[in-house]
mmCIF file of the N, C-alpha and C atoms, coordinates in Angstrom:
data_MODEL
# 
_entry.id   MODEL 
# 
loop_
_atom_site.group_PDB 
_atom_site.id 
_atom_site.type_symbol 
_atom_site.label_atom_id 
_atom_site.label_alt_id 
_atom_site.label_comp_id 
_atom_site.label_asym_id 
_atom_site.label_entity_id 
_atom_site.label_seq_id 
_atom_site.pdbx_PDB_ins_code 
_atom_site.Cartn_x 
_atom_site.Cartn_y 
_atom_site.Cartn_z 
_atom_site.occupancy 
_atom_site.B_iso_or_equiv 
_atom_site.pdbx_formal_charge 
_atom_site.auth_seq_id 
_atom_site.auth_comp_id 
_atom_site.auth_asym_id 
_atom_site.auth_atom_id 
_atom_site.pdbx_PDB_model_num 
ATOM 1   N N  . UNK A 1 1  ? -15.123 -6.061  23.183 1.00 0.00 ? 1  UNK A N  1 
ATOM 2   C CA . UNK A 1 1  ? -13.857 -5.381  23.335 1.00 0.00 ? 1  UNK A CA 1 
ATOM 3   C C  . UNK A 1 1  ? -13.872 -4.447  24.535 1.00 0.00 ? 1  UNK A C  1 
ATOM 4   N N  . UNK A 1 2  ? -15.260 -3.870  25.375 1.00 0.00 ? 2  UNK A N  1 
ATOM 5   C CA . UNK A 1 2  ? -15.248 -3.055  26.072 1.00 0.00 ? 2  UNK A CA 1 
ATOM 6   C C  . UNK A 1 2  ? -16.666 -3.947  26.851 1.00 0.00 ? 2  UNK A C  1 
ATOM 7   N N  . UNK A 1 3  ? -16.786 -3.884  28.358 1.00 0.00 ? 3  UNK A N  1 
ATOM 8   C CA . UNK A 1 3  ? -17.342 -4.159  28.474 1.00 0.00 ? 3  UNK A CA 1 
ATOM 9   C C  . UNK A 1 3  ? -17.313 -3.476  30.552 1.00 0.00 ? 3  UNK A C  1 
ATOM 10  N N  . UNK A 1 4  ? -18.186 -3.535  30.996 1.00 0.00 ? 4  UNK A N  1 
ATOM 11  C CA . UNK A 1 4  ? -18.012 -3.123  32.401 1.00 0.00 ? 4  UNK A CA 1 
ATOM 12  C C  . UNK A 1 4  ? -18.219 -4.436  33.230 1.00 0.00 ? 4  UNK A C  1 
ATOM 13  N N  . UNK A 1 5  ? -17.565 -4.584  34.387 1.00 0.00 ? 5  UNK A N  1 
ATOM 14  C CA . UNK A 1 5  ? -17.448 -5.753  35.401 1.00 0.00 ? 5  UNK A CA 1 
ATOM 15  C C  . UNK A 1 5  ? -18.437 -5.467  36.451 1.00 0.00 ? 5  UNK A C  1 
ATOM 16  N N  . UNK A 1 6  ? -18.438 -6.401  37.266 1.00 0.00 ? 6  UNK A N  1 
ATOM 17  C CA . UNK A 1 6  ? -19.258 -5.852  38.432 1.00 0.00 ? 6  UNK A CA 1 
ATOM 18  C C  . UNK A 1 6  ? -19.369 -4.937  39.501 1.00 0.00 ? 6  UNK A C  1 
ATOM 19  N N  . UNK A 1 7  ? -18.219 -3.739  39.134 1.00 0.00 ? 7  UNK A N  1 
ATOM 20  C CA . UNK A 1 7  ? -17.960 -2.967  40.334 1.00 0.00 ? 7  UNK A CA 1 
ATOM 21  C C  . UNK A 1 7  ? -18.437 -1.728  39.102 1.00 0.00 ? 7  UNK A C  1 
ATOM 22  N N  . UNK A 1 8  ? -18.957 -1.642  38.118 1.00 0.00 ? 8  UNK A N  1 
ATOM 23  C CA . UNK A 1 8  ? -18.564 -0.760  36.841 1.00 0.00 ? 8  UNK A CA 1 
ATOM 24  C C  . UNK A 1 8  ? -17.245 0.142   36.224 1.00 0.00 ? 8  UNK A C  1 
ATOM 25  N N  . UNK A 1 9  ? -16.733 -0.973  36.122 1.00 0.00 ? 9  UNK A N  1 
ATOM 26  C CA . UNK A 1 9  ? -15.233 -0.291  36.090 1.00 0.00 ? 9  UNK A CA 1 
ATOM 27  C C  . UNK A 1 9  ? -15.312 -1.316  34.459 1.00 0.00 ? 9  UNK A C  1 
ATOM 28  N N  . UNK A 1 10 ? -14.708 -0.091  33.644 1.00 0.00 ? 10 UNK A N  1 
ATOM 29  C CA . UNK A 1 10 ? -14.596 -0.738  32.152 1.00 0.00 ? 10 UNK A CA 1 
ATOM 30  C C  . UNK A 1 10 ? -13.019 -1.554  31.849 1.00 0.00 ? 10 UNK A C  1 
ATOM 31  N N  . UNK A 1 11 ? -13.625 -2.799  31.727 1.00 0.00 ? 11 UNK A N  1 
ATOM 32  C CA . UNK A 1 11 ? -12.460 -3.744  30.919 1.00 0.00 ? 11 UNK A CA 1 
ATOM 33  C C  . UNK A 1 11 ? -12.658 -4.166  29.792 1.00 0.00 ? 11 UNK A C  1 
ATOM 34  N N  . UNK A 1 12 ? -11.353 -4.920  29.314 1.00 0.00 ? 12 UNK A N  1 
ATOM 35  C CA . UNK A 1 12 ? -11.164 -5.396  28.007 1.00 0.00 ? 12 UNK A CA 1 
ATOM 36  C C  . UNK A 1 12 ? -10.694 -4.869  27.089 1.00 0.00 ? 12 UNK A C  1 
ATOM 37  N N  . UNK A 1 13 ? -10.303 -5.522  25.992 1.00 0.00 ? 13 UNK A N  1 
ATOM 38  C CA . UNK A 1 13 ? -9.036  -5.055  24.898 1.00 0.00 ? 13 UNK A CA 1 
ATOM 39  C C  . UNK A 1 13 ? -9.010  -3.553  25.156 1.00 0.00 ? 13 UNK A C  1 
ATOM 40  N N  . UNK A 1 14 ? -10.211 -2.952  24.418 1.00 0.00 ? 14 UNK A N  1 
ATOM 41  C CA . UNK A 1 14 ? -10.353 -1.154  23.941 1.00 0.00 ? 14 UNK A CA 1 
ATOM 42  C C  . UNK A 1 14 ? -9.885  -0.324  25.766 1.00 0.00 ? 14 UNK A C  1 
ATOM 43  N N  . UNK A 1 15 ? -10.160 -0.720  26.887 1.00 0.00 ? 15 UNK A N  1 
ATOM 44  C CA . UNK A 1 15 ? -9.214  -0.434  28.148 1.00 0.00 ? 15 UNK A CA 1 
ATOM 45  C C  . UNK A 1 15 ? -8.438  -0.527  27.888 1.00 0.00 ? 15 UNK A C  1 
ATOM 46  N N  . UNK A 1 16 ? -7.912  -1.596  28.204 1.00 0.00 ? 16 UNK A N  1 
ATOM 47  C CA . UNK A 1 16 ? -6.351  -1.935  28.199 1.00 0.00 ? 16 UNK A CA 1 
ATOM 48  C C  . UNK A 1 16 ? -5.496  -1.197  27.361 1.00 0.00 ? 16 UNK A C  1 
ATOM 49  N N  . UNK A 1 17 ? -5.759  -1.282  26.161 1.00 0.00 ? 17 UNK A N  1 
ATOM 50  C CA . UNK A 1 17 ? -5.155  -0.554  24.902 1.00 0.00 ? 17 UNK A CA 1 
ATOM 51  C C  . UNK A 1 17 ? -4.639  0.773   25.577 1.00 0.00 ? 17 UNK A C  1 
ATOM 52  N N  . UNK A 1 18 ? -5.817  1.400   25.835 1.00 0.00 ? 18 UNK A N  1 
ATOM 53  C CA . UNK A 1 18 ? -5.805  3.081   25.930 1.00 0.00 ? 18 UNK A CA 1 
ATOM 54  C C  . UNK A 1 18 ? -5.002  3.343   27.345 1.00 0.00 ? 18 UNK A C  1 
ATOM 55  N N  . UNK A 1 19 ? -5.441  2.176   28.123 1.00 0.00 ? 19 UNK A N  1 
ATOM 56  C CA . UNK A 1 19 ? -4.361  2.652   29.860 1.00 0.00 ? 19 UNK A CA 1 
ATOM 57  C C  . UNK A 1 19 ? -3.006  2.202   29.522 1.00 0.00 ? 19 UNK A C  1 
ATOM 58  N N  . UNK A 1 20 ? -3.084  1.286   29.106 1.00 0.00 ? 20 UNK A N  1 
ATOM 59  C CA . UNK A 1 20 ? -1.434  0.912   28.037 1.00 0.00 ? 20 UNK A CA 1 
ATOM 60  C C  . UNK A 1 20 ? -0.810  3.036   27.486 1.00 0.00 ? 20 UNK A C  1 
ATOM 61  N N  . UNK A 1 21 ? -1.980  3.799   26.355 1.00 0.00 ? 21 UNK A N  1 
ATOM 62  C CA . UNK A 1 21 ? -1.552  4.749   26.000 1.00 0.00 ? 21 UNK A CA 1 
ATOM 63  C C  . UNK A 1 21 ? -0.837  5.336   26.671 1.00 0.00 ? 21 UNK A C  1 
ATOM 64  N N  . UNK A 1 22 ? -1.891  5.624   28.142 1.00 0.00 ? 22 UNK A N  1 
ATOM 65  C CA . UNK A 1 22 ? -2.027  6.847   29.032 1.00 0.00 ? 22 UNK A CA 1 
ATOM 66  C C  . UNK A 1 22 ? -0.636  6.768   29.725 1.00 0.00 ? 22 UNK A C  1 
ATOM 67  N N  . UNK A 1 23 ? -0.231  5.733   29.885 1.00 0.00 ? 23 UNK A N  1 
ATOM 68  C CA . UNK A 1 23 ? 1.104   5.714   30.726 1.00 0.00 ? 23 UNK A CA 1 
ATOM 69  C C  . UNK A 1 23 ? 2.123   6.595   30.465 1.00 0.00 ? 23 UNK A C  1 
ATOM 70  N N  . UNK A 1 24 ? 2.030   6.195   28.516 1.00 0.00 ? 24 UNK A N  1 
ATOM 71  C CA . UNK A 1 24 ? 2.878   7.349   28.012 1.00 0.00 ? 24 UNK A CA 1 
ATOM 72  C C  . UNK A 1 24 ? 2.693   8.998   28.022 1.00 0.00 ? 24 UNK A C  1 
ATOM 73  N N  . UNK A 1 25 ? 1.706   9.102   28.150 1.00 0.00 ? 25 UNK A N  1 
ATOM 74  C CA . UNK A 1 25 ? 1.267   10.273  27.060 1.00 0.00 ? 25 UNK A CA 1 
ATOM 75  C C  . UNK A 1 25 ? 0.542   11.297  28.230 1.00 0.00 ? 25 UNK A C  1 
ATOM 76  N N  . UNK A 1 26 ? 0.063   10.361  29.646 1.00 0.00 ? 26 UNK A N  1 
ATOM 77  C CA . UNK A 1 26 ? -0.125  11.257  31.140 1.00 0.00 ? 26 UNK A CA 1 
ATOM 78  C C  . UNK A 1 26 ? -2.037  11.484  30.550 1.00 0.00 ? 26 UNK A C  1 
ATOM 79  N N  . UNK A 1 27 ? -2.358  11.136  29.550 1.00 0.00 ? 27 UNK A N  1 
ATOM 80  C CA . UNK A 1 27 ? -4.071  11.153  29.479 1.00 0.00 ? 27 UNK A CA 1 
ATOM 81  C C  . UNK A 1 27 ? -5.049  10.457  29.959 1.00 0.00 ? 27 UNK A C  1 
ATOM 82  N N  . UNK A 1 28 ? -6.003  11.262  30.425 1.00 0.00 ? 28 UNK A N  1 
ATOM 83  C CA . UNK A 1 28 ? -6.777  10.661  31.238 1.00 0.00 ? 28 UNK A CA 1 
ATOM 84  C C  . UNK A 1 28 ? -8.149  10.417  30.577 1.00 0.00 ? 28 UNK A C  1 
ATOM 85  N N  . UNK A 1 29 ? -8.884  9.287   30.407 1.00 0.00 ? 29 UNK A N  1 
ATOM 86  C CA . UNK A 1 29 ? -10.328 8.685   29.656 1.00 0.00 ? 29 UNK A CA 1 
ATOM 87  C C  . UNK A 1 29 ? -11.339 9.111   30.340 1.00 0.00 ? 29 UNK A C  1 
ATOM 88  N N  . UNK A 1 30 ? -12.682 9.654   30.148 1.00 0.00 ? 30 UNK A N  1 
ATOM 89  C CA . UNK A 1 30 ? -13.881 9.625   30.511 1.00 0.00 ? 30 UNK A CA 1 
ATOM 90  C C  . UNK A 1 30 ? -14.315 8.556   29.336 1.00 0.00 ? 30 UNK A C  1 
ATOM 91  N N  . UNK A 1 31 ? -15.237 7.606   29.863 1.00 0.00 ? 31 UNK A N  1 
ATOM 92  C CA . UNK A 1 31 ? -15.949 6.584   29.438 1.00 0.00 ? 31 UNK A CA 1 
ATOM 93  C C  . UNK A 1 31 ? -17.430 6.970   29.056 1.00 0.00 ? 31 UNK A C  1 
ATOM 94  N N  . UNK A 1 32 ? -17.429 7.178   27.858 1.00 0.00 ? 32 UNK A N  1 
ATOM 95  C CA . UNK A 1 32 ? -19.145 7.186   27.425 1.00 0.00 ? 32 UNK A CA 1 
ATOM 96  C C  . UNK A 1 32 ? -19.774 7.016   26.500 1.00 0.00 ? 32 UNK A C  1 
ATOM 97  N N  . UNK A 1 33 ? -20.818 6.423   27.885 1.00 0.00 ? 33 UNK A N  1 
ATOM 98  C CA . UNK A 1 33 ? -21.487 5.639   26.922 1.00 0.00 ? 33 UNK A CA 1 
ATOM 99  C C  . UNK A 1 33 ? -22.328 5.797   25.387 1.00 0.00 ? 33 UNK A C  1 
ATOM 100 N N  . UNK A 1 34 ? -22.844 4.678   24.674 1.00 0.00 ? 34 UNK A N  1 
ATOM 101 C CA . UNK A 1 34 ? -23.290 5.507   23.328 1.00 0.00 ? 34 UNK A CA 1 
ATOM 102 C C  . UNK A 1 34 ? -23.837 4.117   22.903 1.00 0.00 ? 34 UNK A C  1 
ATOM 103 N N  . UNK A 1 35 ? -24.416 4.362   21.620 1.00 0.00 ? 35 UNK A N  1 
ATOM 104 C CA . UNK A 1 35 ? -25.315 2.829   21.181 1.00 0.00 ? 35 UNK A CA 1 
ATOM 105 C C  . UNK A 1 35 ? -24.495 3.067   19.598 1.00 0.00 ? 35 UNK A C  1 
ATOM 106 N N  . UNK A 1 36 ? -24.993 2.031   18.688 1.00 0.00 ? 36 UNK A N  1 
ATOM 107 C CA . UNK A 1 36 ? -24.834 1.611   17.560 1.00 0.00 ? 36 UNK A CA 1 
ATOM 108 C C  . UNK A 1 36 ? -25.862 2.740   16.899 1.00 0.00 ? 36 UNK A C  1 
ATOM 109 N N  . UNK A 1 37 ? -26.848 2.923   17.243 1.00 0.00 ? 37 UNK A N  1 
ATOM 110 C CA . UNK A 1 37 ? -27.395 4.110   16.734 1.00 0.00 ? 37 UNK A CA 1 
ATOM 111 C C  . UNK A 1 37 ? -27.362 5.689   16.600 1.00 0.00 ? 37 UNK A C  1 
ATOM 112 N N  . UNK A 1 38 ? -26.511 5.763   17.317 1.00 0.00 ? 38 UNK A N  1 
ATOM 113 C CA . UNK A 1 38 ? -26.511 7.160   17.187 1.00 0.00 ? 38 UNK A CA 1 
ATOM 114 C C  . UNK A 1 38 ? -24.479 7.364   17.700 1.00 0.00 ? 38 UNK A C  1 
ATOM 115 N N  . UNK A 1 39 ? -23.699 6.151   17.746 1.00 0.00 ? 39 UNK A N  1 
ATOM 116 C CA . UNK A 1 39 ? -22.659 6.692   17.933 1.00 0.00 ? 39 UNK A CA 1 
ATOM 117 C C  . UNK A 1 39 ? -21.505 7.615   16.545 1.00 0.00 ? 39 UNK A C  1 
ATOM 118 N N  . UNK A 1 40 ? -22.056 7.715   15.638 1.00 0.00 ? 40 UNK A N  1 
ATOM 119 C CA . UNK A 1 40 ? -21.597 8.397   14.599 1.00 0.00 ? 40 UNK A CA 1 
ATOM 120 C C  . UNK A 1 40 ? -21.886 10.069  14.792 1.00 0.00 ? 40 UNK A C  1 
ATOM 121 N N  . UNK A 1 41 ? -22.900 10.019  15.178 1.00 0.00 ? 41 UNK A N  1 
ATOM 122 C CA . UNK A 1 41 ? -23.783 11.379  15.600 1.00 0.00 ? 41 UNK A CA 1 
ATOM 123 C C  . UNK A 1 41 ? -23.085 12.248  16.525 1.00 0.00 ? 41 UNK A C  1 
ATOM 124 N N  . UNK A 1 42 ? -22.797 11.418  17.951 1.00 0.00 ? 42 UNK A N  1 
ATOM 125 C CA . UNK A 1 42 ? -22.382 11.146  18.952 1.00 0.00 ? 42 UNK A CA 1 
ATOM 126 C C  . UNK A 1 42 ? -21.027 12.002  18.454 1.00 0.00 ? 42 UNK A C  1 
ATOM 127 N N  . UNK A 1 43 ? -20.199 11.082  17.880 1.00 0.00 ? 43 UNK A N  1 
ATOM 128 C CA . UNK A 1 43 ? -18.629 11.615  17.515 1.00 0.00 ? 43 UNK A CA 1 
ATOM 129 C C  . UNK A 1 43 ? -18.569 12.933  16.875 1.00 0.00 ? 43 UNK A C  1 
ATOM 130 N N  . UNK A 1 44 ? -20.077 12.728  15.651 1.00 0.00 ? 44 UNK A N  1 
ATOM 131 C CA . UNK A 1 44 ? -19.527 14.183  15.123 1.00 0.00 ? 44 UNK A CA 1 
ATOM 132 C C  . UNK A 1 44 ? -20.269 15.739  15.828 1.00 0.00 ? 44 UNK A C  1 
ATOM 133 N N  . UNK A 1 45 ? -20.619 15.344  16.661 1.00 0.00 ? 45 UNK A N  1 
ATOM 134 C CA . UNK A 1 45 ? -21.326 16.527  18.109 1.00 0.00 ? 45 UNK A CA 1 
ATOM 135 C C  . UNK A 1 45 ? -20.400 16.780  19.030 1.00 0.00 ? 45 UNK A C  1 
ATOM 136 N N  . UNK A 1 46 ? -19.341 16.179  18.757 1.00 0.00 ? 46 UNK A N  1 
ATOM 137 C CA . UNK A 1 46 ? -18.203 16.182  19.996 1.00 0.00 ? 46 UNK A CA 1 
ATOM 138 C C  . UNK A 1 46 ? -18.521 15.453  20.905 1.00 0.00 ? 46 UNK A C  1 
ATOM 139 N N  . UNK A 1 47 ? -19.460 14.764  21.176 1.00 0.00 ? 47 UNK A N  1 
ATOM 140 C CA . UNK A 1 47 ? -19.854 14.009  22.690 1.00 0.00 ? 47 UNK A CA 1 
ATOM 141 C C  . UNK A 1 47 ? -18.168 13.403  23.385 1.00 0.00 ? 47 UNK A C  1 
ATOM 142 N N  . UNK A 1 48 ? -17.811 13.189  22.384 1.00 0.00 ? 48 UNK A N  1 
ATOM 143 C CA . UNK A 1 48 ? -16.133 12.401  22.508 1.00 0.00 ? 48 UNK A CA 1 
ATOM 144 C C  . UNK A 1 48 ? -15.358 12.966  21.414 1.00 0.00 ? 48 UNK A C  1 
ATOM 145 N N  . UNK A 1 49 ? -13.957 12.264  21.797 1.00 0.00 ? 49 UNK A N  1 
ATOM 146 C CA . UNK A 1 49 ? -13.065 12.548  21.373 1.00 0.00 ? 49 UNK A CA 1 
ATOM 147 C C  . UNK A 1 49 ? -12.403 11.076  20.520 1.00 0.00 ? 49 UNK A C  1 
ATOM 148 N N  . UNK A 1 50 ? -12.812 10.070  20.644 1.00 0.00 ? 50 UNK A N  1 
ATOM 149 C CA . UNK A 1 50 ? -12.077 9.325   20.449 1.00 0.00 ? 50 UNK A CA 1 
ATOM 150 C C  . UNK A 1 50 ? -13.079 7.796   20.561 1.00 0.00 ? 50 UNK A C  1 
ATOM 151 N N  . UNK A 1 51 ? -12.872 6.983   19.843 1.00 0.00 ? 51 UNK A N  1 
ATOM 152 C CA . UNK A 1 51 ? -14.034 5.772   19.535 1.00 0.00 ? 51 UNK A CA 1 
ATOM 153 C C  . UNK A 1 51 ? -13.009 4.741   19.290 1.00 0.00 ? 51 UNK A C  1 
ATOM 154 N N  . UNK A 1 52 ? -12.957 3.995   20.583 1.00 0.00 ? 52 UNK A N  1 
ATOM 155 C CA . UNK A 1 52 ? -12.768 2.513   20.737 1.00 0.00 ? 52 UNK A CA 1 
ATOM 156 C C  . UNK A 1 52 ? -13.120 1.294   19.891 1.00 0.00 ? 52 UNK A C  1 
ATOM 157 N N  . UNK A 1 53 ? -12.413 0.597   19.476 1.00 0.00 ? 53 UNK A N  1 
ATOM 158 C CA . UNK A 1 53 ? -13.375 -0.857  19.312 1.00 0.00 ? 53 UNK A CA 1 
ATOM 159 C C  . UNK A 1 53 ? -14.118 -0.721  18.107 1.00 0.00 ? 53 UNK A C  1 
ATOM 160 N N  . UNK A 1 54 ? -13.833 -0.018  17.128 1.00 0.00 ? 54 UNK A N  1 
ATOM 161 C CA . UNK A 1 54 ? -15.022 0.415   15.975 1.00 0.00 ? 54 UNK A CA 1 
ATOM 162 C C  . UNK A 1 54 ? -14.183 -0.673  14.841 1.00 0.00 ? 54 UNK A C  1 
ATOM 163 N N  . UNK A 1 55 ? -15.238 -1.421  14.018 1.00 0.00 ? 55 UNK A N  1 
ATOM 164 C CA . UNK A 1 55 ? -14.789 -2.571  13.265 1.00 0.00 ? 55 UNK A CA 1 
ATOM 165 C C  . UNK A 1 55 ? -15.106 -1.841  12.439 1.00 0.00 ? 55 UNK A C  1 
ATOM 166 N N  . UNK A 1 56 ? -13.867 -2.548  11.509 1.00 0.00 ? 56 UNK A N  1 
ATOM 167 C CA . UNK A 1 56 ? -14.366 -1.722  9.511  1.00 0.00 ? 56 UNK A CA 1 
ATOM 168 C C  . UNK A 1 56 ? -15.507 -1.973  9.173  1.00 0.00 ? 56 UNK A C  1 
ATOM 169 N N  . UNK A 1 57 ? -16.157 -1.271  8.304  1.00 0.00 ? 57 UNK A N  1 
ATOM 170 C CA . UNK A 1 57 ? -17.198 -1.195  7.983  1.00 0.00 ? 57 UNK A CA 1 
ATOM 171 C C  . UNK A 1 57 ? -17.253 -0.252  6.561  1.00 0.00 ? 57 UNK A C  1 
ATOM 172 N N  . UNK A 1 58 ? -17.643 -0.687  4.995  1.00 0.00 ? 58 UNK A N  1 
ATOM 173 C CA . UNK A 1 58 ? -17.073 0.164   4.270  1.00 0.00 ? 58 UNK A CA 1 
ATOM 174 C C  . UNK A 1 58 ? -18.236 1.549   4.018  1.00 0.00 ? 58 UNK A C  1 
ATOM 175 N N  . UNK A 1 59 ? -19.405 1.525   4.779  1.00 0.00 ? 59 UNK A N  1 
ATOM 176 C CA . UNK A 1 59 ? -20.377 2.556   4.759  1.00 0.00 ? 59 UNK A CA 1 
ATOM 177 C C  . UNK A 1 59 ? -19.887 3.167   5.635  1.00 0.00 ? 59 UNK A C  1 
ATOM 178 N N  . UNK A 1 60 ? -18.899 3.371   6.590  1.00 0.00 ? 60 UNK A N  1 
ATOM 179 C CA . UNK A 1 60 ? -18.459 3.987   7.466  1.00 0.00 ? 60 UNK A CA 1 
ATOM 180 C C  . UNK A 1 60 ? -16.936 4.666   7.341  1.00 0.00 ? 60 UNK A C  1 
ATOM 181 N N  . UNK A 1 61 ? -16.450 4.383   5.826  1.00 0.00 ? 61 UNK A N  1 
ATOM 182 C CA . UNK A 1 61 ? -14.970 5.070   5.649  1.00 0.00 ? 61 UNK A CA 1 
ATOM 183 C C  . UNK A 1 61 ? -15.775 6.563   5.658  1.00 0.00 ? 61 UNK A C  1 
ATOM 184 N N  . UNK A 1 62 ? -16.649 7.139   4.970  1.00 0.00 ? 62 UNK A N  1 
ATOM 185 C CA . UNK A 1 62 ? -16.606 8.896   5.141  1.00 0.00 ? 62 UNK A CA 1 
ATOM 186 C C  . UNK A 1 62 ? -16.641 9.403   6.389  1.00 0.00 ? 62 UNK A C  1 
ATOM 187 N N  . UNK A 1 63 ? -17.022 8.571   7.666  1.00 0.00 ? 63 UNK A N  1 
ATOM 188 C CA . UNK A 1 63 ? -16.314 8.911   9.114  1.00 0.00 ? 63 UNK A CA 1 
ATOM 189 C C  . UNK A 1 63 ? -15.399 9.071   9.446  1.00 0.00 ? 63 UNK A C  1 
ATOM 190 N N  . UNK A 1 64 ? -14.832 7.968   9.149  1.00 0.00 ? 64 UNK A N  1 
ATOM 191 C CA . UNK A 1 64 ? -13.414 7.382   9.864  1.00 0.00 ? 64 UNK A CA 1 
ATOM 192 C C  . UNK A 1 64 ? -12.020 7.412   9.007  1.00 0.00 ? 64 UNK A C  1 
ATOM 193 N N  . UNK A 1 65 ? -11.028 7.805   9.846  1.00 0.00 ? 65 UNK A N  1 
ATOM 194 C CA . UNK A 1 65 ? -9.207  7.610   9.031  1.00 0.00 ? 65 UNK A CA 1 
ATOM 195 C C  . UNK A 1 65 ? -9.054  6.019   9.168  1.00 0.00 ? 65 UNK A C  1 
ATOM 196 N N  . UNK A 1 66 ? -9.866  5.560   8.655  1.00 0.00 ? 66 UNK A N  1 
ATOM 197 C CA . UNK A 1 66 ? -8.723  3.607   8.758  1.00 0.00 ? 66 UNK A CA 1 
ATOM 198 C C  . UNK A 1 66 ? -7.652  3.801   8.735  1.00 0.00 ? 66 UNK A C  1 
ATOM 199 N N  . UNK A 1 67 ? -6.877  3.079   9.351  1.00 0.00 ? 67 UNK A N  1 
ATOM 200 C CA . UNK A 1 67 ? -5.564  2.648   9.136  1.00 0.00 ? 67 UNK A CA 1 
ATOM 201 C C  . UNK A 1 67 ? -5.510  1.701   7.477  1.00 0.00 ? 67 UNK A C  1 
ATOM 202 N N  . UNK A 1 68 ? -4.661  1.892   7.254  1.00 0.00 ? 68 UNK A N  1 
ATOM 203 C CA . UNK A 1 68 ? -4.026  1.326   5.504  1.00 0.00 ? 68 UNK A CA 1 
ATOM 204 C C  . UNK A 1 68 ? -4.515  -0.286  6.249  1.00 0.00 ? 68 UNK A C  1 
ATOM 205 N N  . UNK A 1 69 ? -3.756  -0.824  7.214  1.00 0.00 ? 69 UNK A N  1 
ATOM 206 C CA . UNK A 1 69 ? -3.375  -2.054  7.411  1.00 0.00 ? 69 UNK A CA 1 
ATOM 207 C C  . UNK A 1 69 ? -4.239  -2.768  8.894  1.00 0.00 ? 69 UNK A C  1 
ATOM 208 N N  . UNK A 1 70 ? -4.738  -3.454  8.310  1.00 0.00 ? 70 UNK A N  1 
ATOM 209 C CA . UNK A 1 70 ? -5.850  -4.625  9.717  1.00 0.00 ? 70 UNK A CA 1 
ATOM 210 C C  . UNK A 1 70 ? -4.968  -4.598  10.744 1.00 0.00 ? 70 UNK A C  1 
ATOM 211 N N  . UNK A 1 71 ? -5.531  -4.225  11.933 1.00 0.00 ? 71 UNK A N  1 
ATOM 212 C CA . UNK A 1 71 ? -4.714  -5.019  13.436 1.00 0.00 ? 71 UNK A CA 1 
ATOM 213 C C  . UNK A 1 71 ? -5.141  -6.267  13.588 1.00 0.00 ? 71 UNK A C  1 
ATOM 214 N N  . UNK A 1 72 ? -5.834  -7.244  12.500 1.00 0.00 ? 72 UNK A N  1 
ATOM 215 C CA . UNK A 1 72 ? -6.397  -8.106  12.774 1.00 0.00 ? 72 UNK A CA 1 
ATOM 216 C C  . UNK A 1 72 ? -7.906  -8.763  12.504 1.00 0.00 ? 72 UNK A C  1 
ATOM 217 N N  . UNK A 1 73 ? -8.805  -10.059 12.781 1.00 0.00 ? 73 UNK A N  1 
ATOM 218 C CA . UNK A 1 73 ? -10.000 -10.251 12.576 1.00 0.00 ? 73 UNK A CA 1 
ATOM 219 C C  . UNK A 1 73 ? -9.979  -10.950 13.809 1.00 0.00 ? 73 UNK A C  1 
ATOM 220 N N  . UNK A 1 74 ? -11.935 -11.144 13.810 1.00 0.00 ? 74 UNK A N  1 
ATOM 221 C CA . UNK A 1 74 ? -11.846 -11.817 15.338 1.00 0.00 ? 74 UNK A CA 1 
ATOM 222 C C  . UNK A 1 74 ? -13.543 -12.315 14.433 1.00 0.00 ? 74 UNK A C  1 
ATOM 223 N N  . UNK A 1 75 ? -13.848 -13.599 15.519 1.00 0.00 ? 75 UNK A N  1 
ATOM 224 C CA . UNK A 1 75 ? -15.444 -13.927 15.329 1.00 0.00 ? 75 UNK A CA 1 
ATOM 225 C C  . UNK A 1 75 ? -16.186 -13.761 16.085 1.00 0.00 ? 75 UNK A C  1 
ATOM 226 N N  . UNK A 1 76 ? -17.438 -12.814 15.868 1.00 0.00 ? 76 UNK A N  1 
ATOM 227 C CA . UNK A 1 76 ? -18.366 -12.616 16.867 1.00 0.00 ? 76 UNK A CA 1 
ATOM 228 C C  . UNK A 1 76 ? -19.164 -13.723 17.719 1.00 0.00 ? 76 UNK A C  1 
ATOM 229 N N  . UNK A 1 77 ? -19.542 -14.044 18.455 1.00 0.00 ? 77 UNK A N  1 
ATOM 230 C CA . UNK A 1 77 ? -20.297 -15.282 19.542 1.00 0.00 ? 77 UNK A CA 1 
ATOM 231 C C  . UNK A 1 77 ? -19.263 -16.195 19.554 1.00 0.00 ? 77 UNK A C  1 
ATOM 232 N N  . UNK A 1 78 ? -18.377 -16.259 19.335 1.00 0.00 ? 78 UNK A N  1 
ATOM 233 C CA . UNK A 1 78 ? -17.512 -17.344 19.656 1.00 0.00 ? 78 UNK A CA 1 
ATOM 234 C C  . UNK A 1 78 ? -17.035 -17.505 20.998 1.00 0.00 ? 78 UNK A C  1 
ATOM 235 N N  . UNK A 1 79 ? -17.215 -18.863 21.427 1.00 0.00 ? 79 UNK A N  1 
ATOM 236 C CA . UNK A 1 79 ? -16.962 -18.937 22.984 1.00 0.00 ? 79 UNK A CA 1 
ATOM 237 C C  . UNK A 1 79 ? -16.163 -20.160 23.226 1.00 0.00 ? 79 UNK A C  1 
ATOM 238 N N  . UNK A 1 80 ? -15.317 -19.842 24.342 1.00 0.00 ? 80 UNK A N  1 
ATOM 239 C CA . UNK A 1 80 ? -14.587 -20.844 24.832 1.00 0.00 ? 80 UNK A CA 1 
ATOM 240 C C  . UNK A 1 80 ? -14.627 -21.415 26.496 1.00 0.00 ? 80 UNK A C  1 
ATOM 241 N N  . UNK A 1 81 ? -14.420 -22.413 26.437 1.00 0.00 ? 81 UNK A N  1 
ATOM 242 C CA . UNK A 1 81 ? -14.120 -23.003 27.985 1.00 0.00 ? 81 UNK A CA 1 
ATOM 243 C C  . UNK A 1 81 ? -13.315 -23.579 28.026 1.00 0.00 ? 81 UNK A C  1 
ATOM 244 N N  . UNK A 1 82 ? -12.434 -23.366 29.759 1.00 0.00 ? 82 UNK A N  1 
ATOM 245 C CA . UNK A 1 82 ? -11.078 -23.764 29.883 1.00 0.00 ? 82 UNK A CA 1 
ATOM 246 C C  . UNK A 1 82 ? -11.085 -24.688 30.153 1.00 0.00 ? 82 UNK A C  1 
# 
C-alpha cells in the first residue's frame, strides 16, 4: 500500500489517499519510517500522528478506532501481468 520508487518519493494507495486529503484540508505529511515491530510503540510515543495502511487485526482493536465498516479485502502476493 506504501512503498518508495526510485527517486524515494513514497507511492501507492496509503499516498494517494492522504495527498487526495491534503488538498482539502492544506496538510502537509512527513513520512516515517517504522517496522512491524515496534510500530505500535512508535504511535503510542508520538513518533507520528497518524498510521497508514494498517489491516484489521483483532489483537490490535485496544490500539486502534476501526471503523464499524471494511473499506474492503485484498490478497497478499498476488500478482499480475498485463
Amino acid at each position: 500500500m506504501c512503498e518508495k520508487d526510485k527517486y524515494g518519493n513514497y507511492t501507492g494507495l496509503t499516498p494517494d489517499y492522504l495527498n487526495e486529503i491534503a488538498k482539502y484540508t492544506n496538510w502537509e505529511y512527513e513520512y516515517v519510517p517504522t517496522t512491524s515491530d515496534t510500530f505500535i510503540q512508535d504511535l503510542a510515543d508520538g513518533k507520528y500522528d497518524v498510521l497508514g495502511g494498517a489491516y484489521y487485526a483483532k489483537e490490535l482493536k485496544p490500539y486502534f478506532a476501526y471503523p464499524k465498516y471494511s473499506m474492503g479485502s485484498s490478497r497478499g502476493g498476488t500478482h499480475f501481468k498485463a
